[in-house]
Structure formats: structure tokens, C-alpha cells
C-alpha positions in Angstrom: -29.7 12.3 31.0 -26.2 11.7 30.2 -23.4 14.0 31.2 -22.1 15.8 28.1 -18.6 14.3 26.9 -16.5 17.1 27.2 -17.9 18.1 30.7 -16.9 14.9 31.7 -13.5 14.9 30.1 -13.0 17.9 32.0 -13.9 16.5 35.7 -11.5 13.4 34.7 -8.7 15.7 33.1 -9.1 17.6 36.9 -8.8 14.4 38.8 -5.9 13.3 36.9 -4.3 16.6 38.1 -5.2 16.1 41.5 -3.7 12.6 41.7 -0.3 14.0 40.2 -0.1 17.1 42.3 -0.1 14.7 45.1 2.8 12.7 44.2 4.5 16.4 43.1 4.2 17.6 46.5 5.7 14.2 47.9 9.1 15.2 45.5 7.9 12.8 42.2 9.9 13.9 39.4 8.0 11.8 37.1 4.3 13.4 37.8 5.3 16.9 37.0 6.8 15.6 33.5 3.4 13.8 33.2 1.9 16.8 34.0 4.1 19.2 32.0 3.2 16.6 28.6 -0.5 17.3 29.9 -0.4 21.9 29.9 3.0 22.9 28.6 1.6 23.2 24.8 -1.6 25.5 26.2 0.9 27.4 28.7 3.4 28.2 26.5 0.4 29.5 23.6 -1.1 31.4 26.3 1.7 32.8 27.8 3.2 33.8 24.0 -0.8 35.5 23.0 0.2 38.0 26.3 3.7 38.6 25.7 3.8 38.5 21.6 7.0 36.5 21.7 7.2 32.4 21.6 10.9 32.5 23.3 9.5 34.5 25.9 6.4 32.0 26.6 8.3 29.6 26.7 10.5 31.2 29.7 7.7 32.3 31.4 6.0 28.5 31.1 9.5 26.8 32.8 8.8 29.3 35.5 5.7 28.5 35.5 6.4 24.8 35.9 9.6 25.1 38.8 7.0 27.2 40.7 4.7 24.1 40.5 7.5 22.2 41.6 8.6 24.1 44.6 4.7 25.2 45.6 3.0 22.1 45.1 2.2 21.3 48.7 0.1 25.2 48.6 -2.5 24.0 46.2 -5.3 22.4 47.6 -7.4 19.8 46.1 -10.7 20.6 44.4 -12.8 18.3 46.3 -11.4 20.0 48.9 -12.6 23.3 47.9 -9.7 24.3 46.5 -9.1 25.7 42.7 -8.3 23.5 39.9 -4.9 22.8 39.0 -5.1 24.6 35.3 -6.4 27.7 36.6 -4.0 27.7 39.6 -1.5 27.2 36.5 -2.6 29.9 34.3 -3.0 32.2 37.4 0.4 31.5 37.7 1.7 32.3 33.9 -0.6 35.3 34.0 1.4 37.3 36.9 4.2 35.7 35.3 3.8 37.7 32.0 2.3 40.4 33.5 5.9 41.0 35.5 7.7 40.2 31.9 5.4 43.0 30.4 6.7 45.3 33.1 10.2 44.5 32.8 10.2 45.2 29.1 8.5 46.4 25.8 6.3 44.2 23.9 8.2 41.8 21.4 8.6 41.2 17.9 4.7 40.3 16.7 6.2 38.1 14.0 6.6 35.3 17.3 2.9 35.2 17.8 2.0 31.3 16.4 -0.9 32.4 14.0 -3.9 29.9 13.7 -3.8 27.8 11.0 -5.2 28.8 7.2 -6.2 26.3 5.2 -6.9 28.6 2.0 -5.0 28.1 -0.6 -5.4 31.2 -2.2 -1.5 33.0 -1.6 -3.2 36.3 -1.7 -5.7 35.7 0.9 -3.3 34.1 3.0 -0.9 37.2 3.0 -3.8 39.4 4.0 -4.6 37.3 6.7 -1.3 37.2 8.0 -1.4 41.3 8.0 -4.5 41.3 10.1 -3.3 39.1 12.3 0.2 41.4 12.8 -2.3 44.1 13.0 -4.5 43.0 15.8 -1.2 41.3 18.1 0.2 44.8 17.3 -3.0 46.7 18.5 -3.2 44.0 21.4 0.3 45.4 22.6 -1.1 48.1 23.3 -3.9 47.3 25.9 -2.8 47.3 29.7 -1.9 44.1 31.0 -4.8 42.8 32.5 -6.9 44.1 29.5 -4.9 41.8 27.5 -5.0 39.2 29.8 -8.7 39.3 29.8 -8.9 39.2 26.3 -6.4 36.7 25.4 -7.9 34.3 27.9 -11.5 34.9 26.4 -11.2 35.5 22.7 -8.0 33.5 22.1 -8.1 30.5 24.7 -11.8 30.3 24.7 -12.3 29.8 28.8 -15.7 31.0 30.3 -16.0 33.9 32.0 -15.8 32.5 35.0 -12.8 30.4 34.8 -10.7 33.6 33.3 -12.0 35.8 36.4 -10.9 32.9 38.5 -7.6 32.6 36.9 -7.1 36.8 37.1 -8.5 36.9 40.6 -11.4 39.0 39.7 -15.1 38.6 39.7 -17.0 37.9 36.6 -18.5 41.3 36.8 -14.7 43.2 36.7 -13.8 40.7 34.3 -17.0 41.8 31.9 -15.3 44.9 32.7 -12.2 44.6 31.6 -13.7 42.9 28.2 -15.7 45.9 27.5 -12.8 48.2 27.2 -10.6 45.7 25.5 -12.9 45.9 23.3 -13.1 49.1 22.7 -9.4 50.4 22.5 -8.5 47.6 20.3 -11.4 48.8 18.1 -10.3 52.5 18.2 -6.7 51.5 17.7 -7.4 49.3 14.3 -10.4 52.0 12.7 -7.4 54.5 14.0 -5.3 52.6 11.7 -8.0 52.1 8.5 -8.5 55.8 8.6 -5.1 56.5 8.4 -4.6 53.9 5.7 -7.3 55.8 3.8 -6.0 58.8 4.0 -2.7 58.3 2.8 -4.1 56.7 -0.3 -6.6 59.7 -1.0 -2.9 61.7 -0.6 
């Protein structure tokens, strides 16, 4: 049976890594550009989904990147039994932003990249937009690693696994964390709809 393509990709994409992390820990300026081109774009969406702010992201994802620099000799290979290099990476940008959260209050929602719409309809498009405020703004309000959770299931689409891998949990307290994600951000937005009605019935 062949191997499915994007497993595949993925295995290739994770040697690729491997080989530049090598020449990164040797003091090769031009790997970590390669491999900055390769996860800045995915670091700095990440990083802006937990903080709500693109300026932010994108200070937390040069951080991210000198720590690469400085640390490179710490990570081990894969084949080696080691992690791979993205989820060492988002590891990384998740304390990272979990020390900005800490530092300060959540930023302006409006900084959140939405995903694209393609409908044309102006209307539709406006109400879109309001849900999406609504649910970054509801998404403020989880604790950290709630968010984190959420962000990196929901939003960035990784397994389970490789976001309780990249939060230093086990799947089980990841499902955990999920579950009442979940549930306060569902609370927080029929919170809000009740509201809404009520001050239309007024």
C-alpha cells in the first residue's frame, strides 16, 4: 500500500528540519533563515490566535526564533528519540505567550487575522466578522492553557497528540482541557445571546 502523500510530506518536512538544526547548532546563519521561511507564517498565526494581537505574535515568534538560535545544540534529533522540531517550536511560542498573557491584558481582537470569506454578500460578511470578534473575545477569557488547547486543536488543526506533546501534557489532560474550553466558551457566547435578547424584548 502506498504511504499517504501528506504523511509523507510530513516525515520529509521533519528531516529537512533535522538537517538544518544541525548546521544551526554548528552557528549557520543561513539554516535558521531557511528554516524561519519554512514556520514563521504558522508561528506567528499561532502565536497571534493566543495572544489576540498580530504585533504581539510577531514579538513572541522572533523570540521564538533567537531561542532556536541560542538552544539549538538542546534539541535532539527525532531518530534519535527526540521531539520534532515544530512541536519543540510551538512548545516554545506557547510558554512564550503564555508569559505575554501574564504580563498583560488581552489585546485589541480587531489584530486577530480572520480566515478568509469568499461570500460576496456585504451583509453576510459583516456578520461573520462579528462572530468572529465575538468568539476571539470570548476566547480571551479562557485561562491560558484552555486557550492554548483550543487554539492548537480548533484553529491549527494538530492531533491530539501533537498539541499534548507541544503543551507537555498527556492526551488524556489535554481531552481535558478541550472539554472545558468548550464549555465556558459556550456559556460565555449563550451568556451573550441572552443578553442580546433581552435588551431587544426591553
Amino acid at each position: 500500500m502506498q504511504e499517504p502523500l501528506n504523511i509523507t510530506q510530513n516525515m520529509d518536512e521533519a528531516r529537512d528540519d533535522a538537517q538544518l538544526m544541525s548546521r544551526i547548532a554548528t552557528g549557520d546563519q543561513r539554516a535558521l533563515q531557511a528554516l524561519m521561511q519554512r514556520h514563521l507564517g504558522r508561528t506567528v498565526r499561532l502565536a497571534a490566535r493566543v495572544l489576540g494581537s498580530t504585533a504581539a505574535a510577531e514579538d513572541v515568534a522572533q523570540d521564538a526564533f533567537i531561542r532556536v538560535w541560542k538552544h539549538a545544540d538542546r534539541w535532539q534529533n527525532p531518530d534519535e528519540a527526540g521531539a520534532k522540531f515544530s512541536t519543540w517550536l510551538y512548545r516554545i511560542v506557547l510558554n512564550l505567550c503564555i508569559d505575554e498573557k501574564r504580563k498583560k491584558t488581552f489585546g485589541n481582537i480587531d489584530d486577530v487575522p480572520e480566515q478568509a470569506d469568499g461570500a460576496p454578500d456585504a451583509e453576510r460578511q459583516m456578520q461573520r466578522r462579528e462572530q468572529s470578534a465575538r468568539v476571539q473575545a470570548a476566547l480571551a477569557e479562557l485561562p491560558e492553557r484552555q486557550r492554548a488547547a483550543f487554539v492548537l486543536c480548533f484553529y491549527e488543526e494538530f492531533s491530539n497528540r501533537e498539541a499534548a506533546d507541544m503543551l507537555g501534557i498527556s492526551v488524556k489532560a489535554l481531552e481535558s482541557l478541550l472539554v472545558r474550553a468548550r464549555k465556558t466558551l459556550r456559556d460565555i457566547l449563550q451568556g451573550e445571546r441572552d443578553g442580546s435578547e433581552q435588551n431587544i424584548g426591553g
